[in-house]
C-alpha positions in Angstrom: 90.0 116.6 113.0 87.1 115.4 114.4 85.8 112.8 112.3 82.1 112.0 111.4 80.8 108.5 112.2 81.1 105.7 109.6 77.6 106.0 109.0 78.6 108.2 106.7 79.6 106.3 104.6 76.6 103.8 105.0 74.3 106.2 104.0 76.2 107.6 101.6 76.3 103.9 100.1 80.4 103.4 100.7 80.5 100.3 102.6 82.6 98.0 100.3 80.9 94.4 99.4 82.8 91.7 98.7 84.2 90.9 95.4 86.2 88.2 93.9 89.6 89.6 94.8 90.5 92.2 97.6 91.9 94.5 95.0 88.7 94.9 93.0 86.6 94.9 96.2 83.7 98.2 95.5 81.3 99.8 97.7 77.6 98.7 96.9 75.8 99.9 93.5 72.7 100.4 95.0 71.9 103.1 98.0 71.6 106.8 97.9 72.8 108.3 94.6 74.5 111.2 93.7 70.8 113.2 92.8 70.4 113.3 96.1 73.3 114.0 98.2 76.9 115.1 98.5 75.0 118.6 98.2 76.9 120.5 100.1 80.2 120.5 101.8 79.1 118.9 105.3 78.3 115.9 103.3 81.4 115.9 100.9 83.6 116.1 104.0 81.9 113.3 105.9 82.5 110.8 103.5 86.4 111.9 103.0 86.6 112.2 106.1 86.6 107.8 106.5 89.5 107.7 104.2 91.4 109.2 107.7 90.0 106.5 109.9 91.4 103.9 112.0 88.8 101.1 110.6 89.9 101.0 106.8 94.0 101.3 108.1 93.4 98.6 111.1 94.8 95.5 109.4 97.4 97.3 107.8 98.4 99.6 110.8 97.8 96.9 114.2 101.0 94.0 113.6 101.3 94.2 109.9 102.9 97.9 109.8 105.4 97.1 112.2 105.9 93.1 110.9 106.7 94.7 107.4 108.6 98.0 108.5 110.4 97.4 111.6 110.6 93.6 112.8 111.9 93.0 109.4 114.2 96.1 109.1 115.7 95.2 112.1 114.2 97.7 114.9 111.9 95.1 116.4 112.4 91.8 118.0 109.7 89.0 118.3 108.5 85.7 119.3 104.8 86.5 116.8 106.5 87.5 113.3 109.3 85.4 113.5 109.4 84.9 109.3 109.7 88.6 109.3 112.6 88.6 111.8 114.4 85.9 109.9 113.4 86.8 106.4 111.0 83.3 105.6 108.1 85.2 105.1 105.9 83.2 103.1 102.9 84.3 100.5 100.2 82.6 103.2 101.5 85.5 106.0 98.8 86.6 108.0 100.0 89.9 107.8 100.8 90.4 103.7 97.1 89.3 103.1 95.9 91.5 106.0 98.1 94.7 104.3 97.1 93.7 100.7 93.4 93.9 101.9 93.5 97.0 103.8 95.2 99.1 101.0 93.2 97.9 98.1 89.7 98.2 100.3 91.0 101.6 100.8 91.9 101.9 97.1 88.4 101.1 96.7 86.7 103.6 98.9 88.9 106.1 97.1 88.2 105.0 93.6 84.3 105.4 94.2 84.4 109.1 95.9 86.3 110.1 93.1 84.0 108.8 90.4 81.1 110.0 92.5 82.0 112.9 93.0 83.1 113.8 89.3 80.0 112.6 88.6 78.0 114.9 91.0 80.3 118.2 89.1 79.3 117.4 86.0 75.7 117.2 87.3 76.4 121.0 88.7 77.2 120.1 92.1 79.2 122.7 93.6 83.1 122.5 92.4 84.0 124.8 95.6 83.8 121.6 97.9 84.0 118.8 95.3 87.3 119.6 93.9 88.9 119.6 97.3 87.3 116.4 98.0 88.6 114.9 94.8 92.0 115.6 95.6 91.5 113.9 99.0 91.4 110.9 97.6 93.6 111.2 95.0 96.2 112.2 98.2 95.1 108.7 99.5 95.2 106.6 96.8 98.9 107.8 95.5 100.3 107.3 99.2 98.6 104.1 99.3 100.3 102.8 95.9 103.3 104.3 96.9 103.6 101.8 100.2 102.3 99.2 97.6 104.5 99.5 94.9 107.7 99.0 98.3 105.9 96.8 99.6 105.7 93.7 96.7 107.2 96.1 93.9 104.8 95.3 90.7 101.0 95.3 91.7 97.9 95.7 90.0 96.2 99.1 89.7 92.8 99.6 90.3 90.9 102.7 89.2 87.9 101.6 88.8 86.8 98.5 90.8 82.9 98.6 89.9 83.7 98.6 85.8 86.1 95.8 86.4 84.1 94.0 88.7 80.6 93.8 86.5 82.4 93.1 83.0 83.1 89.7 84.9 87.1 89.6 84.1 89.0 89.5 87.0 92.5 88.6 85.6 94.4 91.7 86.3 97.9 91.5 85.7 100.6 93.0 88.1 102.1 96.0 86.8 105.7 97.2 86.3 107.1 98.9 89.8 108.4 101.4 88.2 104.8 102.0 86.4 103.4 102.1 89.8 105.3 104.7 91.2 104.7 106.5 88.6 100.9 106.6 89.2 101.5 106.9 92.6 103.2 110.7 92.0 100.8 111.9 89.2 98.2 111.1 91.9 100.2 113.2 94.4 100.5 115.5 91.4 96.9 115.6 91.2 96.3 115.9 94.9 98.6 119.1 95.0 96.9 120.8 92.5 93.6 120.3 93.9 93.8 120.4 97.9 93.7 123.4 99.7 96.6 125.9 101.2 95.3 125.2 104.6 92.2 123.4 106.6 91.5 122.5 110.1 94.0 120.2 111.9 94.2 116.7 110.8 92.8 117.3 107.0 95.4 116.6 104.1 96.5 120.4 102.1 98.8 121.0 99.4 101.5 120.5 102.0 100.5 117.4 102.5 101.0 116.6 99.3 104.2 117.9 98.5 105.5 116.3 101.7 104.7 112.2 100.3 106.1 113.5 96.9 109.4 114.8 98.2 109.8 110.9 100.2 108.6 109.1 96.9 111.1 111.1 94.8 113.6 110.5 97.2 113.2 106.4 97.1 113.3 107.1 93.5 116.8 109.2 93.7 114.9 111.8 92.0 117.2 114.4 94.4 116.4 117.5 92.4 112.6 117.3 92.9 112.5 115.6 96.5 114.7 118.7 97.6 112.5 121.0 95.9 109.2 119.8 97.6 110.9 119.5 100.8 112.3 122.5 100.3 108.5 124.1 99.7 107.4 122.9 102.9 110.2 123.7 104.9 109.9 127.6 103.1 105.5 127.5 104.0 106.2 128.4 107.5 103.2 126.2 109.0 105.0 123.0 110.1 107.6 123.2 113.3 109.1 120.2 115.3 107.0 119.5 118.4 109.0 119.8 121.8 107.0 116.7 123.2 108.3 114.2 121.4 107.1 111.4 123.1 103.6 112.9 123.0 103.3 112.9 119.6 102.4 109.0 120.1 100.9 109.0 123.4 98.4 111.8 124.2 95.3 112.0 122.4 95.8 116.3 123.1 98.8 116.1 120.4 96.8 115.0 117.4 97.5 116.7 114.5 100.3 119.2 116.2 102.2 120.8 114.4 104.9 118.4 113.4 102.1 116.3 111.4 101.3 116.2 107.1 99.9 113.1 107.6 98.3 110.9 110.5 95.8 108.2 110.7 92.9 109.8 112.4 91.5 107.7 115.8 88.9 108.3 118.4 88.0 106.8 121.4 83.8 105.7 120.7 81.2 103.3 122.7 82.6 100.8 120.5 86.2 100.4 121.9 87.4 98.0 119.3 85.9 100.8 116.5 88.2 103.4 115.5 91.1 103.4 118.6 94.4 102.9 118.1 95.0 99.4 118.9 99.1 99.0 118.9 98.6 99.4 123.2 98.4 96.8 124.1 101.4 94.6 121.9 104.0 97.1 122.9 103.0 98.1 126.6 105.5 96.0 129.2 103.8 93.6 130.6 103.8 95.1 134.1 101.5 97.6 133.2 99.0 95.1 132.8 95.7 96.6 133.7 92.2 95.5 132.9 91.8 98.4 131.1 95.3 98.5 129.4 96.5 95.5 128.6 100.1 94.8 127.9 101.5 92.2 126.1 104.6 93.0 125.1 104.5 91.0 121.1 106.8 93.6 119.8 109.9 94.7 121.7 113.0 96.6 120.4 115.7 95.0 119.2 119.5 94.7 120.4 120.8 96.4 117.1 118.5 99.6 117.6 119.5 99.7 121.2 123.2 99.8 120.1 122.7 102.5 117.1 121.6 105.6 119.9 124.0 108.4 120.4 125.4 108.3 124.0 122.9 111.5 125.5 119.9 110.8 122.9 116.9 111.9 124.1 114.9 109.6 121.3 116.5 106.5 123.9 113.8 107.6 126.3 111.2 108.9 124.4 111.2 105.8 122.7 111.8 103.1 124.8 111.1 101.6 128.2 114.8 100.2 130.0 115.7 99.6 133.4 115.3 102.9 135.4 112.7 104.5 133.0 110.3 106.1 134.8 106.4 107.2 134.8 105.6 109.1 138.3 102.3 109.5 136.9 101.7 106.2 136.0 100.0 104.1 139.3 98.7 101.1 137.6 97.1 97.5 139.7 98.1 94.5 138.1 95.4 92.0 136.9 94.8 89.2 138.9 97.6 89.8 141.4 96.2 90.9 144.8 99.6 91.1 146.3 100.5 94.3 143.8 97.4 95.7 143.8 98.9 99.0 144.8 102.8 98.3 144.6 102.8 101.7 142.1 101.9 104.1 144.9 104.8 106.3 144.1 105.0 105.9 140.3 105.9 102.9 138.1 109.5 102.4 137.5 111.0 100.2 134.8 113.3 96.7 136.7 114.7 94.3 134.9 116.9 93.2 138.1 114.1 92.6 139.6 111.5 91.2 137.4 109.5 89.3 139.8 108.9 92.6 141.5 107.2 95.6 141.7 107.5 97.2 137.8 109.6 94.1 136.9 110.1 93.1 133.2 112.4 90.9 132.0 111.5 91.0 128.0 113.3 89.2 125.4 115.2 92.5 125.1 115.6 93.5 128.5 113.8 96.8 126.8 109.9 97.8 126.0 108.4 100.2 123.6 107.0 103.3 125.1 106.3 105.1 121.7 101.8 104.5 121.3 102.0 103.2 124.6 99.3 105.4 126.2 100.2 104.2 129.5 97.9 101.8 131.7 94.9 104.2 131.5 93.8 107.6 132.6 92.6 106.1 136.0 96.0 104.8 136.4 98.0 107.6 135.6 98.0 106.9 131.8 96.2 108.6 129.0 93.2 108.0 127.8 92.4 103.6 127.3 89.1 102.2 126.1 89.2 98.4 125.6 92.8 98.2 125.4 92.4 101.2 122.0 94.0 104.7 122.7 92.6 108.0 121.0 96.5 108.5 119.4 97.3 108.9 115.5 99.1 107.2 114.1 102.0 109.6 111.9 102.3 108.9 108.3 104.2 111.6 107.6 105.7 114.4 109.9 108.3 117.8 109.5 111.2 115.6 111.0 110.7 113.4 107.5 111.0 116.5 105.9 113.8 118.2 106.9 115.8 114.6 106.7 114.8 114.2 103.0 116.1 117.9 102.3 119.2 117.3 103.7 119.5 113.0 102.1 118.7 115.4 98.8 121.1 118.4 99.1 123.8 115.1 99.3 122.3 113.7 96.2 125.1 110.8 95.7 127.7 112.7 97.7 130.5 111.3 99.8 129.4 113.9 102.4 127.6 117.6 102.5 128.7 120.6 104.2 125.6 122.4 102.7 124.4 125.2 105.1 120.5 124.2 104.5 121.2 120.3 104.4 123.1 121.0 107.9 120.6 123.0 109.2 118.0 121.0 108.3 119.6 117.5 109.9 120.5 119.9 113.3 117.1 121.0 114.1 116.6 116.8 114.3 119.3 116.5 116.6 119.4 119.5 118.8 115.8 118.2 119.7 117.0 114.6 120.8 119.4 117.3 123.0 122.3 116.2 120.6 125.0 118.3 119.2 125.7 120.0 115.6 127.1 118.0 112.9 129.6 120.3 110.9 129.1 117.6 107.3 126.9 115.0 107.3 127.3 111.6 105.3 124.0 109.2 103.9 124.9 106.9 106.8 125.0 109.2 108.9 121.5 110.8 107.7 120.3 106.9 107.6 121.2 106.6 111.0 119.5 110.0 112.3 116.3 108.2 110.2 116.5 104.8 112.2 116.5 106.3 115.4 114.0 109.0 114.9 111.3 107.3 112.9 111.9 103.9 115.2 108.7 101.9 115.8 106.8 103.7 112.7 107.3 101.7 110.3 109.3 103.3 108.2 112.9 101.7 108.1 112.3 99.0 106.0 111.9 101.1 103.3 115.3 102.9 103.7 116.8 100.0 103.8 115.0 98.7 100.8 115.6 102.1 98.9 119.7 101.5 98.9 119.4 98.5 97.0 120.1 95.0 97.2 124.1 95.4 97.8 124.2 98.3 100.8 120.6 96.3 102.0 122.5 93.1 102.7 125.1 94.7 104.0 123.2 96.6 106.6 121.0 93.7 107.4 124.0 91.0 107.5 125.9 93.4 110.6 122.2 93.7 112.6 122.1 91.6 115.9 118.0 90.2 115.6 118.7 88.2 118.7 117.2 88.1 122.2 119.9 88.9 125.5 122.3 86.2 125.5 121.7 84.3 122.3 122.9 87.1 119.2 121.6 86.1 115.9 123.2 87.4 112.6 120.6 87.2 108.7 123.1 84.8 106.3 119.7 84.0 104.1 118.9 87.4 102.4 118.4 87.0 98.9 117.5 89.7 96.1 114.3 88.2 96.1 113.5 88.8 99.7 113.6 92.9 98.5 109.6 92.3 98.6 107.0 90.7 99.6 104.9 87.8 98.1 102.1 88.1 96.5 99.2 86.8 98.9 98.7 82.9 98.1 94.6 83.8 98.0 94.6 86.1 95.8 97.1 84.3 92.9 94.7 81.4 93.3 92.0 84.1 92.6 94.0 85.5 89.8 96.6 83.6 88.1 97.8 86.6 86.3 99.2 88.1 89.5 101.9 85.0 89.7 102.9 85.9 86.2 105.7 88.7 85.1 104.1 92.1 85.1 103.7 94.0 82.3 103.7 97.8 81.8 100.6 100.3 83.0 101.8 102.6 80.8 102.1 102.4 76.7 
């Protein structure tokens, strides 16, 4: 999808102001009104069109998304997050205030179009592109209370900032979890009804829709329905698993392929710090350090993930940089080193036995991540870099989710599954990663196809989270978190460390939000 310029949304009077709390924060009151525009569907679709981009996602998706969903599930190792690593996050984290900001200023973007736009119908504006629009954001603010309500559990919901903010009473309350999923999916709900069949590449459809409430009925055990919705987008014909997997996250020429529901839209622009896709440069290995790529390596895999791929998985690769990995195309300089200012004639090549030399590395790990890595930049070999920012996506939601919550549902609360469909479903996963057929498949065994295949996307925390605080200890307490030579084993996780703080900031803001929640719903 190519998307239209914030502007957009400037003119269209969308850029949020600040407001006592993040979760209340609004776009401005005053500017163009609905008289006057959002006349046709150009217009509509440019200011729907932000709720894809980088620049609302950024503080959620560059550090926090992998902090929260893979340093502290265990796929990640670091020297930055440490708290997340070792479980002693605290409510003054960098990164909880940075996610709690980014969804609710998204929240509030949504929250506006949709009143805005109902507003505009019942003025006679034209329901044909409205409608659509409306569902949009209701897509966008279900999925975005959906990582909310597994992220800290009870939350305050927001569905109309502006109200909230001029009546001058700012103590929300935090509601139940359970009350917060629960809007999340009649959002969903709402988004299904209302989005399209089909659209061009990159915008949300009914498919779309179906796909986030088949995972959120899934973390709720709700088997029945997740198997159904899977089941409806597995039966639509218009998704397929990509061959390229490691394109997916590394060239800009794979957005929106066919293996994606759900992606965060980026762009390369004249600002390179605007609307790129900024995890480059913290999981690049540090000798592909280019002045237009750099590498810094904050984010590295850990032992444990290393130990969990199959002996022949392709994913091993795909995924991750070790020592032999190789990039013919890939002939970066490195910065301030004369000596190796062309030591990648022939190629880079991965060395940890060397690591003084030419494409040495010697990480924490002894291992890089090559999943968004663009490489050290198209004149180097690489794809596309601008200011250390790649044009690549990043996936929300793909088919491979799909077809791994059909088969996780067929199982329900089996021992095992020898379900034709279920088997099916998981094989297509692993005949990809060049793997070979399972004849029954068990939930560890479908947890583990889910660790390796959605690794460094943020997404394993919450499958560990779903199982509950028993089997979520367990699997955390056997994990390895250490660096090569020095294993480290979790004996600190607690039932309380099932989610995150509250932000210190915004309790201080709001007592309420420190207090026990109470229910949304009468």
């Amino acid at each position: 999808m190519k998307l239209k310029p914030i502007y957009a949304l400037a003119i269209s009077a969308m850029m949020l102001s600040s407001c006592k709390e993040d979760f209340i924060e609004r776009p401005s009151l005053s500017g163009t009104t609905t008289g006057n525009y959002y006349n046709n569907a150009e217009e509509v679709r440019a200011a729907t069109s932000t709720l894809y981009s980088g620049l609302p996602w950024r503080n959620y998706e560059s550090r926090a998304q992998d902090a929260i969903g893979d340093v502290m599930s265990g796929n990640m190792f670091t020297y930055t997050d440490v708290d997340y690593l070792n479980f002693t996050v605290s409510s003054a984290s960098e990164r909880i205030g940075a996610t709690w900001g980014a969804f609710y200023k998204i929240i509030g973007y949504a929250n506006v179009m949709i009143k805005t736009f109902e507003e505009k119908k019942a003025a006679g504006g034209g329901a044909a592109y409205l409608d659509p629009a409306i569902a949009e954001c209701h897509f966008i603010r279900g999925t975005i209370y959906f990582y909310i309500a597994r992220t800290w559990g009870a939350a305050p919901i927001i569905t109309d900032p502006g109200a909230t903010a001029l009546s001058g009473n700012f103590n929300i309350p935090r509601y139940l979890q359970k009350d917060v999923m629960r809007f999340a999916l009649e959002e969903l709900q709402l988004a299904e009804a209302g989005l399209p069949e089909s659209d061009v590449p990159g915008r949300l459809t009914k498919y779309s829709a179906k796909g986030m409430m088949a995972k959120l009925h899934l973390y709720n055990k709700d088997y029945a329905n997740a198997k159904a919705k899977a089941e409806e987008v597995i039966n639509s014909g218009k998704y397929t698993l990509v061959d390229d997997y490691n394109g997916m996250f590394t060239k800009m020429s794979m957005n929106n392929n066919a293996e994606s529901l759900f992606s965060i839209q980026h762009q390369l622009a004249q600002d390179p710090w605007g609307t790129g896709n900024i995890k480059n440069p913290d999981r690049g290995a540090s000798a592909l350090r280019t002045a237009e790529a750099d590498a810094w390596e904050m984010y590295v895999p850990s032992l444990d993930l290393l130990k969990e791929y199959e002996f022949g998985d392709l994913r091993r690769k795909w995924s991750v940089m070790e020592h032999g990995w190789t990039k013919p195309e890939w002939k970066p300089q490195r910065v301030n080193a004369p000596k190796y200012n062309a030591f990648m004639a022939n190629g880079f090549k991965y060395d940890t036995l060397q690591p003084t030399e030419e494409g040495g590395s010697l990480s924490p790990t002894r291992a890089n991540i090559a999943k968004y890595f663009a490489g050290p930049g198209k004149s180097f070999g690489g794809d596309a870099v601008l200011g250390q920012n790649s044009g690549n996506n990043v996936v929300l939601l793909r088919y491979a989710d799909i077809l791994l919550i059909y088969a996780e549902a067929t199982l329900g609360g089996a021992a095992s599954t020898t379900d034709a469909k279920a088997l099916q479903a998981v094989n297509a996963v692993r005949a990809r990663a060049g793997l070979a057929p399972r004849t029954s498949v068990t939930l560890d065994q479908i947890l583990h196809e889910r660790r390796v295949e959605f690794a460094f996307e943020g997404d394993y925390w919450y499958d560990i989270q779903r199982q509950g605080f028993a089997k979520a200890k367990e699997m955390i307490q056997k994990q390895n978190r250490g660096s090569a030579g020095n294993p480290t084993y979790i004996t600190n996780f607690t039932e309380d460390k099932m989610y995150l703080p509250i932000p210190a900031g915004e309790i201080v803001q709001d007592p309420e939000l420190g207090k026990d929640p109470v229910p949304y719903y009468n």
